[in-house]
C-alpha positions in Angstrom: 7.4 260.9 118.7 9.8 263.6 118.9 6.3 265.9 118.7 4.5 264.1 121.0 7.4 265.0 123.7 7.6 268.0 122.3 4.3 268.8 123.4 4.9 267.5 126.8 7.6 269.2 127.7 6.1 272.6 126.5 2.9 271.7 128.4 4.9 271.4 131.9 6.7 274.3 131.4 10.3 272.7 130.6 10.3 273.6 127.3 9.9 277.2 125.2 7.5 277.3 122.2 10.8 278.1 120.2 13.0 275.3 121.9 10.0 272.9 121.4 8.8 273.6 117.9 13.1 272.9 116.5 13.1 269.5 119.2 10.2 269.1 117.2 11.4 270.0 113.9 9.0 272.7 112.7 8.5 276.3 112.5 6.8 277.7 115.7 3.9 278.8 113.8 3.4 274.8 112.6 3.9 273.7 117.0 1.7 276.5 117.8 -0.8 274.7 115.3 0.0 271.6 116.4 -0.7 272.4 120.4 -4.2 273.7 119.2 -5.1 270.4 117.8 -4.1 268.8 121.0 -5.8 271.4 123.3 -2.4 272.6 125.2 -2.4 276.1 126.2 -1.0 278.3 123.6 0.5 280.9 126.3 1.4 280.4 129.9 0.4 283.6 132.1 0.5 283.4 135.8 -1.0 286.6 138.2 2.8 287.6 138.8 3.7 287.2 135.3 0.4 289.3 133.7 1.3 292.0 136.7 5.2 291.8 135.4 4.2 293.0 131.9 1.8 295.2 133.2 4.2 297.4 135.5 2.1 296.8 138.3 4.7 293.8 140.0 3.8 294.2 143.4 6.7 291.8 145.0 4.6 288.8 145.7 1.6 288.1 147.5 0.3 290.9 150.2 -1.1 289.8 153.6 -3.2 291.6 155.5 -2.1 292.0 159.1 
């Protein structure tokens, strides 16, 4: 059960693999498993995240005027 919500949680974006994995009671490796087996996205990346890490943050979404 504790898993299950876990999972659910993580999936939403309320929970952090780590955070979720020790609600869960196991390693992150063992969650990260465990989220495979029940098809949940491993990693969340959004466009402003993925342009975050790149160094290209732009400051949002551009209109043209």
């Amino acid at each position: 059960m504790k898993l299950a919500a876990a999972i659910h949680w993580y999936g939403r974006g309320l929970l952090s693999q780590e955070r979720a994995a020790e609600l869960a009671g196991m390693n992150r490796r063992d969650f990260i498993r465990a989220l495979a087996r029940e098809g949940v996205d491993v990693f969340h990346v959004d466009d402003d995240g993925l342009a975050r890490e790149l160094g290209q943050d732009t400051g949002g979404p551009k209109t043209n005027q």
